[in-house]
C-alpha positions in Angstrom: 112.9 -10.9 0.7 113.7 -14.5 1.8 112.3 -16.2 5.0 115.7 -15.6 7.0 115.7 -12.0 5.8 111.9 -11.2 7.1 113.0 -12.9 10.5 116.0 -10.6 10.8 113.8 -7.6 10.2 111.0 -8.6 12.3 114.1 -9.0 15.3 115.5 -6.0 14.2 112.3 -3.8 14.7 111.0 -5.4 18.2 114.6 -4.8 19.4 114.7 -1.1 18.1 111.3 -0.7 19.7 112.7 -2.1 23.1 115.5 -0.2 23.1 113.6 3.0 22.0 111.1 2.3 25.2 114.3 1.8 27.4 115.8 5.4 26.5 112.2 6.8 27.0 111.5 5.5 30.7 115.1 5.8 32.0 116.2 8.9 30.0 119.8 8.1 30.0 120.0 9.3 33.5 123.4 7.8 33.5 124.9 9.7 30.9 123.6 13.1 32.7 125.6 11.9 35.5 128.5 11.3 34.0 128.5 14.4 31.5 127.5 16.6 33.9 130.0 15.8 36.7 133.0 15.8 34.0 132.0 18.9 32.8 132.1 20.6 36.1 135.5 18.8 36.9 137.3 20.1 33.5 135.2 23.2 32.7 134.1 24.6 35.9 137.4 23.8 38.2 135.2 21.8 41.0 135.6 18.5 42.4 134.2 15.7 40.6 132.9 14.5 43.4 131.6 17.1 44.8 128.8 17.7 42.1 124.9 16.5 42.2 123.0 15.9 39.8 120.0 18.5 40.1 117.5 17.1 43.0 118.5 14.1 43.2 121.4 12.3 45.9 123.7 10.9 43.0 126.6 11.9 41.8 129.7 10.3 39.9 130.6 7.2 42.1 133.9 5.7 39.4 137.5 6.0 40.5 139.3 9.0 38.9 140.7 7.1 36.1 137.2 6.6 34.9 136.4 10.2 34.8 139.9 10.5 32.9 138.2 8.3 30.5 135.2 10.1 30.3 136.7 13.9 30.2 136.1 14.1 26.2 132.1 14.3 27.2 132.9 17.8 29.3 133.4 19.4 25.5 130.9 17.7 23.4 127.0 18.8 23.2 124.8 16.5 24.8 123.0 14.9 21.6 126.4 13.6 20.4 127.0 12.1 23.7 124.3 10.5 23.3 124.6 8.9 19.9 128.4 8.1 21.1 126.7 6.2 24.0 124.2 4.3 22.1 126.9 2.9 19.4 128.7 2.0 21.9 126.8 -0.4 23.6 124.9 -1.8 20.6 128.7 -2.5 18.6 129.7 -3.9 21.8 126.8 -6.2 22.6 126.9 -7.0 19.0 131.3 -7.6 19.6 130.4 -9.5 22.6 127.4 -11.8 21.5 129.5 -12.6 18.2 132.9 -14.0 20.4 130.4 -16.1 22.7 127.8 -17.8 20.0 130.4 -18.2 17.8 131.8 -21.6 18.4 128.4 -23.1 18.2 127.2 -21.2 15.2 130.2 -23.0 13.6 129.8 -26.2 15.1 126.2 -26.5 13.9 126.8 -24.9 10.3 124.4 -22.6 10.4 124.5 -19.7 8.4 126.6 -16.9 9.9 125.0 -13.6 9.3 121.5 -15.5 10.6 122.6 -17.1 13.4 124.7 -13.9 14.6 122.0 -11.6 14.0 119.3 -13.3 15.2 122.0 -14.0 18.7 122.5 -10.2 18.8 118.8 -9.2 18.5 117.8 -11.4 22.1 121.6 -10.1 23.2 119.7 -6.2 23.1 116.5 -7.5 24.1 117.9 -8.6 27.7 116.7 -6.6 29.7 119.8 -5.6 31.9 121.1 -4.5 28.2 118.5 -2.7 27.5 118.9 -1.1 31.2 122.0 -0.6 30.1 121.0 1.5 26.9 118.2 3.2 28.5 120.6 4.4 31.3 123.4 5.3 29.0 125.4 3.1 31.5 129.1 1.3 30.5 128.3 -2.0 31.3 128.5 -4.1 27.9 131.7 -2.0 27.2 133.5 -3.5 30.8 132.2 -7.0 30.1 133.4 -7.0 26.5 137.1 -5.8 27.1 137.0 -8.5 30.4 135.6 -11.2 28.2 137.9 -10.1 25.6 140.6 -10.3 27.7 139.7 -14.1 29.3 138.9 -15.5 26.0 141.2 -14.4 23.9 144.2 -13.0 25.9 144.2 -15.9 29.2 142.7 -18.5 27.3 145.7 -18.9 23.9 148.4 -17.6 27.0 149.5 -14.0 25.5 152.0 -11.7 26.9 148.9 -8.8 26.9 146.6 -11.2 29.2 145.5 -9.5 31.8 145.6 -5.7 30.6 142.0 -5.7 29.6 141.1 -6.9 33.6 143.2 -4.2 34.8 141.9 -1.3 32.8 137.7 -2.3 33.1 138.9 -2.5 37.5 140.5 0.7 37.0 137.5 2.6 35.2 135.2 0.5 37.7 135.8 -1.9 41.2 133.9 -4.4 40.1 135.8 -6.7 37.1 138.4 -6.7 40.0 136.7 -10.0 40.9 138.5 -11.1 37.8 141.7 -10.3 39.3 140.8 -13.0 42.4 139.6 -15.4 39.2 143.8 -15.3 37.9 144.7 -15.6 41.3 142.8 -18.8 42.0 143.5 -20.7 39.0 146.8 -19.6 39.1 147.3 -17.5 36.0 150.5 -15.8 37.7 151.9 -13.6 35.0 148.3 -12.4 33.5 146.9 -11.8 37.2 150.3 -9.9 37.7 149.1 -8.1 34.5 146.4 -7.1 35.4 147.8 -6.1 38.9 150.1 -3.7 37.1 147.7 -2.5 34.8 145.1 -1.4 37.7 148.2 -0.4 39.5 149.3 1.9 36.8 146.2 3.4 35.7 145.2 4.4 39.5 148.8 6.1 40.0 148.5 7.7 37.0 145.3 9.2 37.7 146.4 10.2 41.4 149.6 11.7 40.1 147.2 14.0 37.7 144.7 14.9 40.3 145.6 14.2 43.8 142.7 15.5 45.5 140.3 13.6 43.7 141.9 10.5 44.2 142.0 10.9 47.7 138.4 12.1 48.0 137.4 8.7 46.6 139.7 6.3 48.3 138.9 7.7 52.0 135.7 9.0 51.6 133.4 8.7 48.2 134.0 4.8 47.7 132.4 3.7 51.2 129.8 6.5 51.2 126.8 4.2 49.8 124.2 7.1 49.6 125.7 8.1 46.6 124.5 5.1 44.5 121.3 4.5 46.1 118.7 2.9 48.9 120.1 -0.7 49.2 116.3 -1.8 49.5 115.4 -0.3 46.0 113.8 -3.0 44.4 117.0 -2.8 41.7 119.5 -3.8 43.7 120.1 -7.5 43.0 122.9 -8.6 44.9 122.9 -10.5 47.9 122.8 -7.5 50.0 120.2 -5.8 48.3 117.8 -9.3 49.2 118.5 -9.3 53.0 118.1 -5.6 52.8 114.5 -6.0 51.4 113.6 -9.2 54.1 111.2 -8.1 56.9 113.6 -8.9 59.7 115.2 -6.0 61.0 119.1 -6.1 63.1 120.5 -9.5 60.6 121.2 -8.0 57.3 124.7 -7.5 57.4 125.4 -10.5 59.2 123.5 -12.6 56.9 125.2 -10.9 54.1 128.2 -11.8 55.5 127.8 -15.4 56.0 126.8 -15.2 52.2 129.2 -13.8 50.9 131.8 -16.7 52.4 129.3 -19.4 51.1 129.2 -17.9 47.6 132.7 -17.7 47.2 133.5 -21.4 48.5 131.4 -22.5 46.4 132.5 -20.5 43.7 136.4 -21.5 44.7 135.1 -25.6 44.4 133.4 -24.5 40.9 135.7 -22.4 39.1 138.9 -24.6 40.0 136.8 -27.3 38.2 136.8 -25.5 35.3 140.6 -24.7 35.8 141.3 -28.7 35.5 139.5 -28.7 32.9 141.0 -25.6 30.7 137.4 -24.3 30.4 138.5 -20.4 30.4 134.7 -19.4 29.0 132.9 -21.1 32.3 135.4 -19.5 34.6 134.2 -16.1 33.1 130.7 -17.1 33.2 130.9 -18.0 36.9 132.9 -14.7 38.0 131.0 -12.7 36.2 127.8 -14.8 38.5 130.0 -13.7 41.7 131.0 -10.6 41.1 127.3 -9.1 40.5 125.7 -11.5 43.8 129.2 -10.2 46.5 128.8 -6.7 45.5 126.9 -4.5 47.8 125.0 -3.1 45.1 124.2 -4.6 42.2 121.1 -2.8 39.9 119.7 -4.7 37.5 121.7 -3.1 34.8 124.6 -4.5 36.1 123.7 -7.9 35.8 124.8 -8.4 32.0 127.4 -10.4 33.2 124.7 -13.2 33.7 125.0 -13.6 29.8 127.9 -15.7 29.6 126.0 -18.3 32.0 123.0 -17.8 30.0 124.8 -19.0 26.8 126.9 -21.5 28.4 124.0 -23.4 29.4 122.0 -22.8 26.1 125.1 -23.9 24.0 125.7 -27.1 26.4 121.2 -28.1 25.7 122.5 -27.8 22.1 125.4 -29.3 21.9 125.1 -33.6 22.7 128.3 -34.2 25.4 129.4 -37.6 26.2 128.3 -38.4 30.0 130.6 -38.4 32.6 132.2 -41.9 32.5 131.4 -42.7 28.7 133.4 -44.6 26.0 134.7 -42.5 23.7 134.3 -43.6 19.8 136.5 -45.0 17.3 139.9 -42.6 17.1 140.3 -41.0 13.6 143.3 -41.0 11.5 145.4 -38.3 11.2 145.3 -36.0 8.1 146.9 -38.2 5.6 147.4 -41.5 7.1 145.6 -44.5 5.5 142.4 -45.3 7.4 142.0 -48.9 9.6 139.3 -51.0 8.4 135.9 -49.6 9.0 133.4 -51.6 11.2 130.9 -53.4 9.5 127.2 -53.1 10.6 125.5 -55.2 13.2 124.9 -58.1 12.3 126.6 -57.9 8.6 129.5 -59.8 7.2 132.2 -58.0 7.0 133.5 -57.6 3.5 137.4 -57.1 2.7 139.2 -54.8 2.7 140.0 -52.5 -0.6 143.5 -52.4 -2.2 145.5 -49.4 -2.8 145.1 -47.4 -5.6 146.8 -48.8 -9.0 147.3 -52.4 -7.2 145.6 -55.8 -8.5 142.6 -56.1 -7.2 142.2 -59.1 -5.5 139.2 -61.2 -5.4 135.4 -59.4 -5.3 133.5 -61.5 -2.5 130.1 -62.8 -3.3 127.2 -61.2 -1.6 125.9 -63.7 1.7 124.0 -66.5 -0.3 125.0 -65.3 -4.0 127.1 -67.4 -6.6 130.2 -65.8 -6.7 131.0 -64.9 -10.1 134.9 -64.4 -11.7 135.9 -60.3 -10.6 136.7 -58.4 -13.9 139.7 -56.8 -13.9 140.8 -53.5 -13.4 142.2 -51.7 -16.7 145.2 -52.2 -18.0 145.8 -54.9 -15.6 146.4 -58.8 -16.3 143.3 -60.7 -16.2 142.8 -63.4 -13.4 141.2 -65.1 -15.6 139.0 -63.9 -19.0 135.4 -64.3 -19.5 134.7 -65.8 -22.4 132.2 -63.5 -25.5 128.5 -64.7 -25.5 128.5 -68.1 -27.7 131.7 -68.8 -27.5 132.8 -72.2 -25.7 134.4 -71.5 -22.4 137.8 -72.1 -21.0 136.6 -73.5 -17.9 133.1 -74.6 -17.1 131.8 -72.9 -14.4 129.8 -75.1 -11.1 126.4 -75.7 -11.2 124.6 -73.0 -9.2 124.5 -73.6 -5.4 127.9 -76.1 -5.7 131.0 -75.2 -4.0 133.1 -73.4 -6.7 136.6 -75.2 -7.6 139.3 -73.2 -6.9 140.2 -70.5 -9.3 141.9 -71.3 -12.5 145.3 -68.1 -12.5 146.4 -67.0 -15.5 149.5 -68.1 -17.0 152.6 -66.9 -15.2 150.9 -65.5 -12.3 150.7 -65.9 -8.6 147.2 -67.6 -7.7 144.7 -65.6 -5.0 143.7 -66.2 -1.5 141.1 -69.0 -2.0 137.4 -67.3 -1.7 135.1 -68.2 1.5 132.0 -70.2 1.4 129.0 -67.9 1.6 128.1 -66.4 4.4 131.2 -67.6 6.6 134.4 -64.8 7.8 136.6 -64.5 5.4 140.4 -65.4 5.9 142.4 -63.8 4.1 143.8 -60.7 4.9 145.1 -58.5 1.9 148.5 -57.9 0.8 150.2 -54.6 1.2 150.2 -52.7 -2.6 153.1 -54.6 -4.9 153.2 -57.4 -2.9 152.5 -61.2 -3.1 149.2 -62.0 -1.4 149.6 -64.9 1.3 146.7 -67.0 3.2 146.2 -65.2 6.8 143.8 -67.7 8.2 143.0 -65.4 11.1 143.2 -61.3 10.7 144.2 -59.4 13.7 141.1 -57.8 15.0 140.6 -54.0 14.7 141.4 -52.2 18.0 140.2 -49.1 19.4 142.3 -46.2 21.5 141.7 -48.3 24.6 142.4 -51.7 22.9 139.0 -53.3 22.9 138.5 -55.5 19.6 136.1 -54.7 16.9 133.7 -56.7 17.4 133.0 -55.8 21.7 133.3 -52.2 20.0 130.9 -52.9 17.0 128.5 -54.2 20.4 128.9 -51.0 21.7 128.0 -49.3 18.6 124.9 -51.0 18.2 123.9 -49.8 21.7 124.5 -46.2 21.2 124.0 -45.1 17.4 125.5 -41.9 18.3 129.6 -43.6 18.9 130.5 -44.5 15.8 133.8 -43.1 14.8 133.9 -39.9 13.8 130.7 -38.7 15.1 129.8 -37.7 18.7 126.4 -38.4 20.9 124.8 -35.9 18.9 125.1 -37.0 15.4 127.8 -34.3 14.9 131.5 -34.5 13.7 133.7 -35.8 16.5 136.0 -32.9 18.2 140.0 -34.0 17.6 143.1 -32.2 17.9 146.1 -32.7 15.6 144.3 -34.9 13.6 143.2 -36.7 16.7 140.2 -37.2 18.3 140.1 -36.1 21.9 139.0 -39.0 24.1 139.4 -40.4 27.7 140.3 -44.2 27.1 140.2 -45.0 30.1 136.8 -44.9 31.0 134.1 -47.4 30.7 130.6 -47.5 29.3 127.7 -45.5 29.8 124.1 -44.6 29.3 124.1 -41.5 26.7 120.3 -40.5 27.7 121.7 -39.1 31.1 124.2 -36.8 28.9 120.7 -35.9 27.2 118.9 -35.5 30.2 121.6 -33.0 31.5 121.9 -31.3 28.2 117.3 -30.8 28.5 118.1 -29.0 32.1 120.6 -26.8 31.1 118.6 -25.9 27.9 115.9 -25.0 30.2 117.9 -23.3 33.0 119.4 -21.0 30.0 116.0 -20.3 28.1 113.7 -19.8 31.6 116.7 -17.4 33.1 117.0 -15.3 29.5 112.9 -15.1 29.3 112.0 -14.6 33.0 114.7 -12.0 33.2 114.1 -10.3 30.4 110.1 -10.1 31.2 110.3 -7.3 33.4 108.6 -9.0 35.7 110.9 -8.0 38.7 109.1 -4.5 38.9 105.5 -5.8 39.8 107.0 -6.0 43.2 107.2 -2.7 45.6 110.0 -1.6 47.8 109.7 -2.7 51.3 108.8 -5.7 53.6 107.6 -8.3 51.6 104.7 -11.5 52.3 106.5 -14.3 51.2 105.8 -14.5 47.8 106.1 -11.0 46.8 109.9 -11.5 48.4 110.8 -14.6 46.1 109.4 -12.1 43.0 111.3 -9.0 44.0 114.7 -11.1 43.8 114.4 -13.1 41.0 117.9 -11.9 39.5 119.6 -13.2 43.0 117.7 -16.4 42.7 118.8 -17.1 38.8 122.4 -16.1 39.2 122.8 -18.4 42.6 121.2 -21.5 40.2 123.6 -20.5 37.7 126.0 -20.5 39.8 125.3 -24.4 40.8 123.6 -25.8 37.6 125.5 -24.2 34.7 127.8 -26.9 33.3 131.3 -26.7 33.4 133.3 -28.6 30.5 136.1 -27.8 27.9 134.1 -30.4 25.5 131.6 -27.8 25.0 133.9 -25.7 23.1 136.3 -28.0 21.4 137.4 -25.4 18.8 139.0 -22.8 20.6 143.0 -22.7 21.5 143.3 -23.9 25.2 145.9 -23.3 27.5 146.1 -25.6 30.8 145.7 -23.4 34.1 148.9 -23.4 36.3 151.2 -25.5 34.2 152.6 -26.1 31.2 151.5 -28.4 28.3 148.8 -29.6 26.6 145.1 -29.0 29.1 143.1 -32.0 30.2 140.6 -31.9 28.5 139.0 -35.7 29.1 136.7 -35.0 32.0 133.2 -33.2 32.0 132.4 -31.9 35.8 128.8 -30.9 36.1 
């Protein structure tokens, strides 16, 4: 087996081992829920929401259409629920890693089936995944049809954008957040979408069975016994924290106030990423609000951190041009002839080539050298012909170190540009293919998309290695669009090591919130009043999704290859700006 292959395998059994754990120490208690409450809905006539599981206080807590959904598991045995339930989240982690590593599995070129498998691996690994798994919960499935939905259904401006938002609210309240996400960047027809598919789904469900939709709107949905203590160390939302602080008599104020805090400053963020056609950081920061607003929020619930998680890994990766920076050289469209590319600091510039199947003009001696008569192309007339070894020349040629004469032409033709000295600019610029050259004693000067000349650009380059044309900050291929590079001309120079700098602390936001929340270190705390300490270690989902929240980045230069459509109008996105 080759190196990648072992490194696969080794992944593959510490995940299965995890996962294996998970099932063991949380029994799918979910999936008992959910089986057993369907099955006394469909096969024993009672009310959904009337049934218990056995000794405990829970019971199915989803809107009808949800237990629609599920009524397949009233007449199938247990064990092939189970294995039902277990392919289902694994294919649809796997779906879901896949559609957000992608773009910079491409970008970088590395291999695919590595890269994605390796990506999937610490996808299961995370431990609200493997929550998820253990539970036999329906997590991964919701946050795959929403980010579906945003990524490829908002995001390239289909007519089906918004259905997959409607039906994940429908089966369960909270992707509805997604619905205010439209509303706020102003995705009318997919919010209305979505509107209509929520809508629809509900009615549908209430027009099948009344009762049970009625016993959920008035009476199930706001009894929150049925999901649980609100202090249980799980529950990771902002309501969960206050619950767990020693003060008694504040909590639900408190919670209030945050609640209008968080989605301010969620508003300020996510209409940034609006401006900036970024449809993946909008997702990843609803998917941050929607788990810290919610009253309850366990742990396996949070799996909507992920797409912060690799939005801020992908940007440490991926070298973005700072806020304010000069953009490179703009590339040629597919096709066109290239300008004339910029010569090194510090070197002379040499001329340019001619077309293909024209006469070469003149070869220009190297700084210092004697230049020596060019030999033709083939098949073309001879500027003039070397003479054989022995043989007494046509023209005797300076002494080394002179300045050459000018250049005998041969008979009948149109005598060159006269060659520079040494060392000095050359003048003469080179005629177009066919024609007769002429004597340009001063070349116009290469210009740049903002029309800065060569050389203030060439100073530029020298500065920061990473702008030449065609390649980015990071050594990488330049982004373009329509054979053009996407730039912002108008803005002036900068220092690239504070894009780096940025790029190292959302690198280490990403890795520290995948590795401390995937530690299980969470459940070294008890439930109940905490000493300080033990109260910042009890909440340590809240405290990563609110620096989430404020440090993930928030750029459509991240993510250059995928189809964009501008939020709120019509036209091509702006895509210039990076807002941090």
């Amino acid at each position: 087996m080759t190196r990648r292959a072992l490194i696969v395998a080794a992944c593959a059994v510490v995940t299965a081992a995890l996962l294996v754990w998970a099932s063991v120490h949380h029994g799918f208690f979910d999936s008992k829920v959910y089986s057993g409450a369907v099955r006394y809905w469909f096969r024993d006539g009672g009310m959904v929401y009337d049934w218990l599981r056995p000794g405990t206080p829970y019971g199915f807590t989803y809107p009808p259409f949800a237990g629609l959904v599920m009524a397949p598991m009233a007449f199938l045995p247990f064990p092939v629920i189970l294995v039902i339930a277990c392919l289902a989240t694994v294919v649809s982690t796997a779906v879901l890693t896949w559609w957000l590593v992608a773009p910079l599995v491409r970008r970088k070129g590395w291999t695919k089936w590595f890269a994605g498998s390796v990506a999937v691996a610490l996808a299961l690994c995370f431990e609200p995944v493997r929550e998820t798994f253990g539970f036999g919960q329906v997590n991964t499935l919701l946050l795959a049809l929403v980010a579906g939905d945003v990524l490829f259904g908002v995001a390239r401006g289909r007519r089906w954008a918004g259905v997959g938002i409607g039906l994940a609210t429908a089966i369960k309240l909270t992707p509805g957040v997604f619905i205010l996400y439209l509303l706020v960047t102003r995705q009318w027809r997919a919010a209305g979408t979505a509107i209509g598919a929520a809508a629809a789904a509900t009615l549908v469900a209430a027009w099948i069975f009344p009762d049970e939709a009625r016993e959920f709107w008035t009476a199930a949905l706001w009894d929150t016994n049925r999901v649980g203590n609100l202090e249980y160390l799980s529950n990771q939302s902002l309501r969960g924290m206050l619950a767990r602080l020693p003060v008694d008599g504040v909590e639900s104020k408190l919670w209030i106030v945050g609640v209008l805090l968080t989605l301010g400053f969620w508003f300020w963020r996510v209409r940034a990423a609006a401006r900036n056609g970024d449809h993946f950081g909008g997702l990843a920061l609803t998917g941050l609000l929607g788990c810290l607003i919610s009253p309850v929020t366990w742990i396996h619930h949070c799996v909507w951190l992920l797409p912060a998680i690799v939005r801020c890994v992908e940007a440490g990766l991926t070298s973005l041009p700072a806020p304010g920076s000069t953009p490179a050289a703009k590339l040629p469209a597919p096709g066109s002839t290239p300008a004339a590319k910029l010569p090194a600091p510090g070197s002379t510039p040499a001329a340019k080539l001619p077309a293909p199947g024209s006469t070469p003009a003149a070869k220009l001696p190297a700084p210092g050298s004697t230049p020596a008569a060019k030999l033709p192309a083939p098949g073309s007339t001879p500027a003039a012909k070397l003479p054989a070894p022995g043989s007494t020349p046509a023209a005797k040629l300076p002494a080394p170190g002179s300045t050459p004469a000018a250049k005998l032409p041969a008979p009948g033709s149109t005598p060159a540009a006269k060659l520079p000295a040494p060392g000095s600019t050359p003048a003469a610029k080179l005629p177009a293919p066919g024609s007769t050259p002429a004597a340009n004693p001063r070349p116009e000067p290469a210009t740049t998309p903002s029309s800065e000349p060569a050389a203030k650009l060439n100073s530029k380059t020298a500065a920061n290695p990473g702008s030449e044309p065609g390649v980015n900050s990071g050594g990488e291929p330049a982004a373009t669009r329509g054979g053009e590079r996407i730039t912002n001309p108008a803005t002036p120079d900068h220092d690239s090591s504070k894009a780096r700098a940025g790029d190292r602390r959302s690198l280490w936001l990403g890795a520290s919130a995948y590795l401390v929340l995937s530690s299980h270190l969470t459940w070294l705390w008890e439930t109940g009043p905490k000493p300080p300490l033990a109260f910042l270690g009890s909440n340590l989902y809240v405290w990563f999704s609110l620096a989430l929240l404020i440090g993930m980045p928030v750029t459509s230069k991240i993510r250059t290859d995928e189809t964009r459509r501008p939020m709120g109008k019509a036209g091509t996105p702006d895509v210039s700006r990076v807002v941090t």
